[in-house]
N, CA, C and O atoms as a Maestro MAE file, in Angstrom:
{
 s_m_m2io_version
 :::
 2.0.0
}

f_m_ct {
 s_m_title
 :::
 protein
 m_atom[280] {
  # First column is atom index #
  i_m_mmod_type
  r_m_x_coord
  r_m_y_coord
  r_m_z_coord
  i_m_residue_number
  s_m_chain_name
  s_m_pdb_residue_name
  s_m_pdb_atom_name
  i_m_atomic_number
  :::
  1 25 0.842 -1.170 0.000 1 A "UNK " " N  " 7
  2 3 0.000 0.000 0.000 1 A "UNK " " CA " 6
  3 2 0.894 1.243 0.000 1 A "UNK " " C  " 6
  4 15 1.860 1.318 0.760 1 A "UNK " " O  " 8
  5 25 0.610 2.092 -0.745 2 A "UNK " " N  " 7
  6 3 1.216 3.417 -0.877 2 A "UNK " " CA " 6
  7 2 0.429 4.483 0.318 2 A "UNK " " C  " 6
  8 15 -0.763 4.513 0.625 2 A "UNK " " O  " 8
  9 25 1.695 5.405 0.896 3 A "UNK " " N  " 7
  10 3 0.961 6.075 1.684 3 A "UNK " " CA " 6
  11 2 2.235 7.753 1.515 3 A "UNK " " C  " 6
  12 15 3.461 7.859 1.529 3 A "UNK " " O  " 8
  13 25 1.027 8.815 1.366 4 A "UNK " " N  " 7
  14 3 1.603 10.062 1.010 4 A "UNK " " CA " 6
  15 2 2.143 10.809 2.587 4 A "UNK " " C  " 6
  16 15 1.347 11.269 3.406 4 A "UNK " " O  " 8
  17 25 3.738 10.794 2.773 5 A "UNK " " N  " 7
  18 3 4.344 11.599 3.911 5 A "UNK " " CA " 6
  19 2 4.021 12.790 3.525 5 A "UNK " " C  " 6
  20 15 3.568 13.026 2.405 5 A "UNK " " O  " 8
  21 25 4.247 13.755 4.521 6 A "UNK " " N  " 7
  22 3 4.631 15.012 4.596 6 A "UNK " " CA " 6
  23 2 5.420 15.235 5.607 6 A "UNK " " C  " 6
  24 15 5.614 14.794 6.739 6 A "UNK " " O  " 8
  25 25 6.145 16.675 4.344 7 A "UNK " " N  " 7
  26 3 7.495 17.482 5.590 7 A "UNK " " CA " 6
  27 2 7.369 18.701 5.268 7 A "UNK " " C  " 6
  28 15 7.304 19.198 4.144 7 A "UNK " " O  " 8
  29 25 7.321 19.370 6.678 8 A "UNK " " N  " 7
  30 3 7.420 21.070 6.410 8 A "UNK " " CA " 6
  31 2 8.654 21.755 7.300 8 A "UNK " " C  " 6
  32 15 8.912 21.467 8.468 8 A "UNK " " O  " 8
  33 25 9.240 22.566 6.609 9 A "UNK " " N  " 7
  34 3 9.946 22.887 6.691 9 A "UNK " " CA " 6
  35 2 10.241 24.297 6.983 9 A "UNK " " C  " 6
  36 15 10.135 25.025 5.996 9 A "UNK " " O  " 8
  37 25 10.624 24.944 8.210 10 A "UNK " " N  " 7
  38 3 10.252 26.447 8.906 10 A "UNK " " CA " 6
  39 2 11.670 27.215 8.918 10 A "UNK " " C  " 6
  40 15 12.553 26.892 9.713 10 A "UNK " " O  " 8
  41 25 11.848 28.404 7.846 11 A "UNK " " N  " 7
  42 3 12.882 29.202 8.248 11 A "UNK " " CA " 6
  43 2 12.564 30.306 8.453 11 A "UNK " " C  " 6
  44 15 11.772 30.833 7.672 11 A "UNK " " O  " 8
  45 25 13.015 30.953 9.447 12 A "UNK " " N  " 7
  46 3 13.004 32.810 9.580 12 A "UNK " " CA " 6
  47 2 14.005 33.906 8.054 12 A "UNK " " C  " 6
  48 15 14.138 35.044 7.605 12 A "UNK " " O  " 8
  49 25 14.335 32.816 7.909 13 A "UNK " " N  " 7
  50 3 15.207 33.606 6.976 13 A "UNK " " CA " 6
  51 2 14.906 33.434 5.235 13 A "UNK " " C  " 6
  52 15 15.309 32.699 4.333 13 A "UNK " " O  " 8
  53 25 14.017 34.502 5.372 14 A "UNK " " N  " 7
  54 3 13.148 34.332 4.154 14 A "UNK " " CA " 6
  55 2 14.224 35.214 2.699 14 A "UNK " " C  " 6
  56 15 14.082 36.408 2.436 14 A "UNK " " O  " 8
  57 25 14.879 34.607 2.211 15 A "UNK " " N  " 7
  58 3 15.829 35.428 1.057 15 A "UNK " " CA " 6
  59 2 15.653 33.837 -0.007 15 A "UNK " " C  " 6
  60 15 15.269 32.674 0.115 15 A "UNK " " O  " 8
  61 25 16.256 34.810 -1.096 16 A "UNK " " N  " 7
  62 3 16.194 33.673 -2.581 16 A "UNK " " CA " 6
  63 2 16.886 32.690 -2.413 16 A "UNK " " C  " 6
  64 15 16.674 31.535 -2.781 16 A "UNK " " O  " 8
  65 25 17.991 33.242 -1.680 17 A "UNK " " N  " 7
  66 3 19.193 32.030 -1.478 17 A "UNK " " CA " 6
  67 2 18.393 31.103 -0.319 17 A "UNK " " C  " 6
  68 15 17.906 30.076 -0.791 17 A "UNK " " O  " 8
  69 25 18.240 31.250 0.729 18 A "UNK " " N  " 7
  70 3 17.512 30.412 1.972 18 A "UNK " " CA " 6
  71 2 16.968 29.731 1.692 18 A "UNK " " C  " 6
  72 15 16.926 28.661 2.299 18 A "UNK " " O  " 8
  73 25 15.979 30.079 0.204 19 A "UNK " " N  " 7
  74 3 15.143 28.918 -0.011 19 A "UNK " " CA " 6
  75 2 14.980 28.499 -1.163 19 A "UNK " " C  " 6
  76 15 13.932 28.042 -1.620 19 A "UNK " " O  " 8
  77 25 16.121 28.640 -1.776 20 A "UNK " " N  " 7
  78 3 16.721 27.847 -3.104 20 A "UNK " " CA " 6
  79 2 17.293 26.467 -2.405 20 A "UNK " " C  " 6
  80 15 17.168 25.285 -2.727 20 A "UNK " " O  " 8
  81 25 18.131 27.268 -1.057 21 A "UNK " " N  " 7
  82 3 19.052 25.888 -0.952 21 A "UNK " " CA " 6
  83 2 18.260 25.031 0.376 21 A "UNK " " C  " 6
  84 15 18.758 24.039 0.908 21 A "UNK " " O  " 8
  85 25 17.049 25.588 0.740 22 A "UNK " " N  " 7
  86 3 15.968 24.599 0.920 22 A "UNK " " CA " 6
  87 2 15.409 23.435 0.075 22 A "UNK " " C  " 6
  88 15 15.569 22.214 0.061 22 A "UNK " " O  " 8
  89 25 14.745 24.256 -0.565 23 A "UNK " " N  " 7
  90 3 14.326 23.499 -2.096 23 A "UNK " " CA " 6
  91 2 15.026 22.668 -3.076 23 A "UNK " " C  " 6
  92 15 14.587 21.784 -3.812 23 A "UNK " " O  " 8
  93 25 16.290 23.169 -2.922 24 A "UNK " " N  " 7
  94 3 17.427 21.864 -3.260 24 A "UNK " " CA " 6
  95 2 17.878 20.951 -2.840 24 A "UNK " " C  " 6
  96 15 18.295 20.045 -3.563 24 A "UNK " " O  " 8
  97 25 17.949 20.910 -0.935 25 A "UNK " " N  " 7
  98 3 18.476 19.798 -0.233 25 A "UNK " " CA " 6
  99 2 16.911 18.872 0.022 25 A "UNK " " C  " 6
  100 15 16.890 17.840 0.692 25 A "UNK " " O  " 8
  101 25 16.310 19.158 -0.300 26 A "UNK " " N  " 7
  102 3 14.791 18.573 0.170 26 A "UNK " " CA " 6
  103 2 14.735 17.787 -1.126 26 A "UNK " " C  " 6
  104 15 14.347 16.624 -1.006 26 A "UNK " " O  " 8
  105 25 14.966 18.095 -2.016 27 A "UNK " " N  " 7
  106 3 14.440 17.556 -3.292 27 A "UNK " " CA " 6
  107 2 15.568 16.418 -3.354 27 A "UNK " " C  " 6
  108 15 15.051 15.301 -3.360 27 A "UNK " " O  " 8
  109 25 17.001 16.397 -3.404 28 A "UNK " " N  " 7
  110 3 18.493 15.945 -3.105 28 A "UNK " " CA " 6
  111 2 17.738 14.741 -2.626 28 A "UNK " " C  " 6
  112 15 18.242 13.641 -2.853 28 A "UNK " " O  " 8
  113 25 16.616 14.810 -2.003 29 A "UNK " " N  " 7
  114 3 16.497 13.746 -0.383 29 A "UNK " " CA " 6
  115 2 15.258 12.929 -0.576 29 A "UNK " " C  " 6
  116 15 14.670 12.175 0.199 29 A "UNK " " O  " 8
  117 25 14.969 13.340 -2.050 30 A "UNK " " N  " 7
  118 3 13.609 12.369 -2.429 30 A "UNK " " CA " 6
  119 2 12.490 13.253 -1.960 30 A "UNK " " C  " 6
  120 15 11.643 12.536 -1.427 30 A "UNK " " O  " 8
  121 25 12.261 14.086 -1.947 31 A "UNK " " N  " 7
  122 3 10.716 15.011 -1.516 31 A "UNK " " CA " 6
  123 2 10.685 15.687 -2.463 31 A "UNK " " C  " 6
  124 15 11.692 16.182 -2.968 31 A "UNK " " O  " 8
  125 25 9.277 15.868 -2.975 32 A "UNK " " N  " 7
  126 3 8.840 16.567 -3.961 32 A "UNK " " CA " 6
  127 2 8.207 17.728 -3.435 32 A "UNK " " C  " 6
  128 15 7.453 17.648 -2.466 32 A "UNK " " O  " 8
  129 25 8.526 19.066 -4.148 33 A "UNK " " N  " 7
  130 3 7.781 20.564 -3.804 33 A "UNK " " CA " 6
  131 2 6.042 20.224 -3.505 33 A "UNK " " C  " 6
  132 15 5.273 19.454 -4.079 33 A "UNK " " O  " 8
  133 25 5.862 21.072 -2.466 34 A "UNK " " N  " 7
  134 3 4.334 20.594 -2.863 34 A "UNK " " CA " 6
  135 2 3.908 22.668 -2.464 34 A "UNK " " C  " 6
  136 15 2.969 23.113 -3.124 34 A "UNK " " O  " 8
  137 25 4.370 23.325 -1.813 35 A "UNK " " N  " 7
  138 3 3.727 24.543 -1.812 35 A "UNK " " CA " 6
  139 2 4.845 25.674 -1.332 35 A "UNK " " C  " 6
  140 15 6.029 25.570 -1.652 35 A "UNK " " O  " 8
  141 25 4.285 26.862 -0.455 36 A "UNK " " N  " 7
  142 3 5.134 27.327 0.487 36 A "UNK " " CA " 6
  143 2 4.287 28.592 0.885 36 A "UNK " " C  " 6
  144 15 3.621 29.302 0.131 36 A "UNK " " O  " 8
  145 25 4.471 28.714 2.286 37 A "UNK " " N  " 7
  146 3 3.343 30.020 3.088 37 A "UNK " " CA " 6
  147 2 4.084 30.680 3.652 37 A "UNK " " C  " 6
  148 15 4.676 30.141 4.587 37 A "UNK " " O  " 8
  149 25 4.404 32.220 3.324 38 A "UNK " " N  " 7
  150 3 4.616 33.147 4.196 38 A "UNK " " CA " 6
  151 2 3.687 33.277 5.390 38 A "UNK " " C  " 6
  152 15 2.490 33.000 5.471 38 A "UNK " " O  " 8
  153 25 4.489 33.745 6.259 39 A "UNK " " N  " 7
  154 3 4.045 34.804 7.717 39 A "UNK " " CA " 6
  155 2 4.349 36.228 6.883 39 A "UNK " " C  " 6
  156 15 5.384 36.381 6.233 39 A "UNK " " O  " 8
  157 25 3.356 37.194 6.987 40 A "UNK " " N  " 7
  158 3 3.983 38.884 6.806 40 A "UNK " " CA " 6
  159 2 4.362 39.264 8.113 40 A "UNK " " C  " 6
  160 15 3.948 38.957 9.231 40 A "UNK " " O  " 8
  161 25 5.324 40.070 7.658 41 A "UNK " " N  " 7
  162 3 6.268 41.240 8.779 41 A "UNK " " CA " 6
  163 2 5.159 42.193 8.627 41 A "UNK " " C  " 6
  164 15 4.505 42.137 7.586 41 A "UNK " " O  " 8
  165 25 4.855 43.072 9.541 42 A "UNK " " N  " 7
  166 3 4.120 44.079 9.185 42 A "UNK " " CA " 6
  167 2 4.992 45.569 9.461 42 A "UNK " " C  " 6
  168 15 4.479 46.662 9.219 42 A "UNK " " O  " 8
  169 25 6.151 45.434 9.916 43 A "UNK " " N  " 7
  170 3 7.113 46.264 9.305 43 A "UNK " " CA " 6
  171 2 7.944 46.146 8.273 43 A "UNK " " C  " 6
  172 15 8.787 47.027 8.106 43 A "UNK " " O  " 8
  173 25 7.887 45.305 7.598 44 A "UNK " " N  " 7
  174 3 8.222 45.170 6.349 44 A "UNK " " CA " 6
  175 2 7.946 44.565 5.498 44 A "UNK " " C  " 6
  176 15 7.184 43.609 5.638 44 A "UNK " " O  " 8
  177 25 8.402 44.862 4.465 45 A "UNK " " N  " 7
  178 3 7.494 44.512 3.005 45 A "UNK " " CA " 6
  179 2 7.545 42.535 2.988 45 A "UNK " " C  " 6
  180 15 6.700 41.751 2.557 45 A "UNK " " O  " 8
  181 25 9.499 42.146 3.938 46 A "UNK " " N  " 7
  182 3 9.722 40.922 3.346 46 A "UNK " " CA " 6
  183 2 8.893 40.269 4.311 46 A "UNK " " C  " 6
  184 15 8.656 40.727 5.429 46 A "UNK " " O  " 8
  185 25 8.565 39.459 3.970 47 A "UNK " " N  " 7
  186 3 8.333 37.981 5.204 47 A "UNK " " CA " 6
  187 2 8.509 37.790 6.152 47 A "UNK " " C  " 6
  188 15 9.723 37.587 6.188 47 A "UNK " " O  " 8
  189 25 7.851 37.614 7.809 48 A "UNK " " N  " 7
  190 3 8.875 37.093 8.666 48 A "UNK " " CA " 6
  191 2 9.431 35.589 8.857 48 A "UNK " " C  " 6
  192 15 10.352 35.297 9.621 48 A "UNK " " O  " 8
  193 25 8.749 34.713 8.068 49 A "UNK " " N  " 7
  194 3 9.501 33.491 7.905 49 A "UNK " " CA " 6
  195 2 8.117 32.846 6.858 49 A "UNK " " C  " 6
  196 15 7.119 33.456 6.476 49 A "UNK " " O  " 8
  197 25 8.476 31.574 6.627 50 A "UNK " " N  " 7
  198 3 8.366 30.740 5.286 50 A "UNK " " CA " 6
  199 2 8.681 29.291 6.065 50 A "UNK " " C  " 6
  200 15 9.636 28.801 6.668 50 A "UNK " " O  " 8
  201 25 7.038 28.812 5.627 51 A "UNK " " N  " 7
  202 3 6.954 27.145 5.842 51 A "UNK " " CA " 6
  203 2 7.193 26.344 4.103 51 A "UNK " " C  " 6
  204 15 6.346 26.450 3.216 51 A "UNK " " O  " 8
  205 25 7.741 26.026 4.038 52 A "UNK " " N  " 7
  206 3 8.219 24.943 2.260 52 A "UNK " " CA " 6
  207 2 7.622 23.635 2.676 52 A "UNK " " C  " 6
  208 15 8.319 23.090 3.533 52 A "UNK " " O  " 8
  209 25 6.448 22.890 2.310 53 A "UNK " " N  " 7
  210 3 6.314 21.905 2.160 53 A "UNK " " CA " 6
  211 2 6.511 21.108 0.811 53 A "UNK " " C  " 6
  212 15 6.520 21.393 -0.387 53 A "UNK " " O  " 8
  213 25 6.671 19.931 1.611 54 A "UNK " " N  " 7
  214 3 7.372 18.832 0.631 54 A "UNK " " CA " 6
  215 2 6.153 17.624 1.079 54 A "UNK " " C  " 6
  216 15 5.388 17.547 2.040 54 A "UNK " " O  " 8
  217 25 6.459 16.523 -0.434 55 A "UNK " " N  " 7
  218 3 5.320 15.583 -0.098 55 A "UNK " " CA " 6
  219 2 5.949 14.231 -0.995 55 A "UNK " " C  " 6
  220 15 6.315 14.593 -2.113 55 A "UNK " " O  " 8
  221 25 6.145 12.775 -0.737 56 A "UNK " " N  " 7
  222 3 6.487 11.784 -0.672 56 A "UNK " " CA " 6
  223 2 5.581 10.544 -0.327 56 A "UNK " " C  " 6
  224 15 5.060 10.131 0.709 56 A "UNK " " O  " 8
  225 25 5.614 10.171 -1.501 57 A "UNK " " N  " 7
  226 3 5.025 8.831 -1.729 57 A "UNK " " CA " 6
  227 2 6.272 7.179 -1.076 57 A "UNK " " C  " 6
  228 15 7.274 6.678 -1.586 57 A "UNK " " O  " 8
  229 25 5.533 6.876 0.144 58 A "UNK " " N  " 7
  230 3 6.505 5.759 0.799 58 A "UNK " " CA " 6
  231 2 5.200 4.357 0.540 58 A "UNK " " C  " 6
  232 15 3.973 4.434 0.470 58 A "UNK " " O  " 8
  233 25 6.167 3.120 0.449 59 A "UNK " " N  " 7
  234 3 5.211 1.909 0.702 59 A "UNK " " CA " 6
  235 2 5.279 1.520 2.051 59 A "UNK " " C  " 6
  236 15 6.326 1.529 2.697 59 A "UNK " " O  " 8
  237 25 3.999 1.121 2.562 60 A "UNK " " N  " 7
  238 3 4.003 0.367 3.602 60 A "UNK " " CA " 6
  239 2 2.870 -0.599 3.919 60 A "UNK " " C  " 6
  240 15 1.683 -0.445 3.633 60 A "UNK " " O  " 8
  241 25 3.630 -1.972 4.778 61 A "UNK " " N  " 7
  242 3 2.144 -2.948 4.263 61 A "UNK " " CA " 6
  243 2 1.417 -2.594 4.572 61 A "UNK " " C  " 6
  244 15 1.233 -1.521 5.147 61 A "UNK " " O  " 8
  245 25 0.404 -3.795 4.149 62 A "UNK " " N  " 7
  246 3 -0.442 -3.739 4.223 62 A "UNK " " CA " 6
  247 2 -1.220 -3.934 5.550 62 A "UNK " " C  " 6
  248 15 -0.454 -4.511 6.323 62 A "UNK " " O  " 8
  249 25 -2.493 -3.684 6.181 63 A "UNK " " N  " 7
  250 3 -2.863 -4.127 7.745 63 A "UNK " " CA " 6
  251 2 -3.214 -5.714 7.605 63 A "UNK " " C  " 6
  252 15 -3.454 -6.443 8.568 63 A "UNK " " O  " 8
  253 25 -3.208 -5.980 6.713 64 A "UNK " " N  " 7
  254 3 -3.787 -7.651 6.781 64 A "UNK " " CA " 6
  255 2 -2.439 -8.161 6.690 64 A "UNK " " C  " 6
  256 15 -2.674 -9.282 7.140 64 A "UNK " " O  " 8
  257 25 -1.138 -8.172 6.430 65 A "UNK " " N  " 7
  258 3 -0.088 -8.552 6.586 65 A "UNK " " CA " 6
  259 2 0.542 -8.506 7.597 65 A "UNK " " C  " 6
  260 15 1.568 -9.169 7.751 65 A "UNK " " O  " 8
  261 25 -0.161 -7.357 8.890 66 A "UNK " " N  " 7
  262 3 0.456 -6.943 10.151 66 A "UNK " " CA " 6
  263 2 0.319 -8.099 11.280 66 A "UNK " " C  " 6
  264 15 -0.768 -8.628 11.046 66 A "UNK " " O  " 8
  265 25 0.807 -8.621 12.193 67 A "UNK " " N  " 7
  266 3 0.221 -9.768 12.963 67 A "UNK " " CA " 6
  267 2 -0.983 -8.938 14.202 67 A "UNK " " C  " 6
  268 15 -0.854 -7.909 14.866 67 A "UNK " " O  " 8
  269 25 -1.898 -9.745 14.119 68 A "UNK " " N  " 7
  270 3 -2.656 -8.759 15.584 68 A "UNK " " CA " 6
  271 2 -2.106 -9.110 16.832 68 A "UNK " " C  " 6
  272 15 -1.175 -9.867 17.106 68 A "UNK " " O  " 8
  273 25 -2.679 -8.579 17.380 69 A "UNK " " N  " 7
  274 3 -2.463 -8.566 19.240 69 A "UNK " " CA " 6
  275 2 -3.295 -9.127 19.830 69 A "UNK " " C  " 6
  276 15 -4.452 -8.777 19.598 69 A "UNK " " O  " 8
  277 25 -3.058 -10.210 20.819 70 A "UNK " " N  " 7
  278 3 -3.759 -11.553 21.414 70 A "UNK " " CA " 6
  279 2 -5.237 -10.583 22.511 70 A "UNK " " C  " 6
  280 15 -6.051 -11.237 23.164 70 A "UNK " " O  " 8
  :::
 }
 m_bond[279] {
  # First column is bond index #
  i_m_from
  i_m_to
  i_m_order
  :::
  1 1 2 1
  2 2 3 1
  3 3 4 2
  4 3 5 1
  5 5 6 1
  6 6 7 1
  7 7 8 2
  8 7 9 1
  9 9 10 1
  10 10 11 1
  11 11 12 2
  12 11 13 1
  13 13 14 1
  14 14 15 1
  15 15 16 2
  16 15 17 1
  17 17 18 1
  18 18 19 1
  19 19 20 2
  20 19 21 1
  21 21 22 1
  22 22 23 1
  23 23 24 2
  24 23 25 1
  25 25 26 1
  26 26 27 1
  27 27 28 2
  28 27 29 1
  29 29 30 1
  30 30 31 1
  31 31 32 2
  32 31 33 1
  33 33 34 1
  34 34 35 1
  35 35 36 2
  36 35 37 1
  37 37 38 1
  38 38 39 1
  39 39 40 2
  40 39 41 1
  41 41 42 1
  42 42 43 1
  43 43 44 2
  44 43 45 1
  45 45 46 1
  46 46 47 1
  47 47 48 2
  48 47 49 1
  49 49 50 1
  50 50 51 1
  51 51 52 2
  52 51 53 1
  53 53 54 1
  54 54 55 1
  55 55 56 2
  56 55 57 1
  57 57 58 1
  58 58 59 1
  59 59 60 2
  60 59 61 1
  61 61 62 1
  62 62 63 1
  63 63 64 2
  64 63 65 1
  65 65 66 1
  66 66 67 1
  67 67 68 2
  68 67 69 1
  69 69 70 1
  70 70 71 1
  71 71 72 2
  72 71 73 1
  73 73 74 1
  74 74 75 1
  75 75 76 2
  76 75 77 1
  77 77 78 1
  78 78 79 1
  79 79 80 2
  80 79 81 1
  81 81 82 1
  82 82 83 1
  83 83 84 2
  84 83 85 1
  85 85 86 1
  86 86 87 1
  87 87 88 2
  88 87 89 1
  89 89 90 1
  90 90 91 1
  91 91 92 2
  92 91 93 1
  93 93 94 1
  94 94 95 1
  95 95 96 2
  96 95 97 1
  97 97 98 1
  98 98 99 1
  99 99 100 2
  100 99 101 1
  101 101 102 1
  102 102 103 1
  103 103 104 2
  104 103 105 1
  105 105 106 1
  106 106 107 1
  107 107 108 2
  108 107 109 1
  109 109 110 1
  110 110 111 1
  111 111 112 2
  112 111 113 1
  113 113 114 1
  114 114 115 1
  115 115 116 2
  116 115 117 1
  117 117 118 1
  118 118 119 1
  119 119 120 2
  120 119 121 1
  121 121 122 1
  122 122 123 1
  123 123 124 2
  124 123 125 1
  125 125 126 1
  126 126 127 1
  127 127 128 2
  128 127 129 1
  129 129 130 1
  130 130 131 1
  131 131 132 2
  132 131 133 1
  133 133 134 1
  134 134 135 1
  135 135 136 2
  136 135 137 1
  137 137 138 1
  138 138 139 1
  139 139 140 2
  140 139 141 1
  141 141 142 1
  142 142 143 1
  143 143 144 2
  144 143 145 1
  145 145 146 1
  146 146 147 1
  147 147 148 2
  148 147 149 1
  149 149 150 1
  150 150 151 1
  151 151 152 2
  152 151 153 1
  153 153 154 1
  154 154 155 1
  155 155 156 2
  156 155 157 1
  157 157 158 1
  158 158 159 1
  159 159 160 2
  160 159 161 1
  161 161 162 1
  162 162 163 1
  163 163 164 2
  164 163 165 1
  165 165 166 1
  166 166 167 1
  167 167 168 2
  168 167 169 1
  169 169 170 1
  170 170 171 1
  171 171 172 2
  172 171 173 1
  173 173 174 1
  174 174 175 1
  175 175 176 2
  176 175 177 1
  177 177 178 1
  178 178 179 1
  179 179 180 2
  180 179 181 1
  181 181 182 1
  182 182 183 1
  183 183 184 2
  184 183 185 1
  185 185 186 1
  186 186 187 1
  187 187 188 2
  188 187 189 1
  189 189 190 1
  190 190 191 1
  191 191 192 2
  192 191 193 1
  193 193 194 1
  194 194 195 1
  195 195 196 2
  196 195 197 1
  197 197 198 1
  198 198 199 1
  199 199 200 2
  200 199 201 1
  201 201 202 1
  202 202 203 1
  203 203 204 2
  204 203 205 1
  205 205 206 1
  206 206 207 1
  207 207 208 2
  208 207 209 1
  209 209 210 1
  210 210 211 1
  211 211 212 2
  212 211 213 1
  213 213 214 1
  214 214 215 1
  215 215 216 2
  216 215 217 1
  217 217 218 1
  218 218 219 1
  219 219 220 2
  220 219 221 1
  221 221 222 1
  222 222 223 1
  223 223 224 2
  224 223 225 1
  225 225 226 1
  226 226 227 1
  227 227 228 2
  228 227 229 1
  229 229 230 1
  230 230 231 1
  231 231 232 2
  232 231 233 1
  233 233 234 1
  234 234 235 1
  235 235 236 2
  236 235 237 1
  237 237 238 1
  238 238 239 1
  239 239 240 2
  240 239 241 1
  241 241 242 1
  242 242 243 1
  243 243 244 2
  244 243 245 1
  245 245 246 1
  246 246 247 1
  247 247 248 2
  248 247 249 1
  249 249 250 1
  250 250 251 1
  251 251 252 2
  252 251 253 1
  253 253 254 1
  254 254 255 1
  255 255 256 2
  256 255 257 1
  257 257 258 1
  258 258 259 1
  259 259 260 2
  260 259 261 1
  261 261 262 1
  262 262 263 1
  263 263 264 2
  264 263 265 1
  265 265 266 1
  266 266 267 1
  267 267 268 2
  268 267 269 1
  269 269 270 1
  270 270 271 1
  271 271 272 2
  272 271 273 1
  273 273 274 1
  274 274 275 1
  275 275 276 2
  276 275 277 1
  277 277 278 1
  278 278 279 1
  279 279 280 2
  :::
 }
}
């Protein structure tokens, strides 16, 4: 049975570079992009941080293959 992980991923340090080389070591690692959500600063224009989710397809058995409990 296929079952869809998720990973999110939280930096304060919201720049091109921060989350290029997010988006590169995540991907490096078998996770596929799936979005990404700012927080606003409301003193400033940039961001105060950035969640990057990632999403991964893993197998795992099945429950009828699992042994039960007496």
């Amino acid at each position: 049975m296929q079952l869809t992980e998720y990973r999110v991923v939280e930096t304060s340090t919201v720049t091109d570079e921060s989350l290029t080389r997010i988006l590169n070591h995540e991907t490096k690692q078998g996770w596929v992009y799936d979005g990404m959500t700012f927080v606003p600063n409301e003193a400033s224009k940039r961001p105060r941080m950035a969640f990057v989710i990632f999403t991964r397809v893993v197998e795992v058995a099945d429950d009828a293959d699992r042994p039960t409990s007496p």
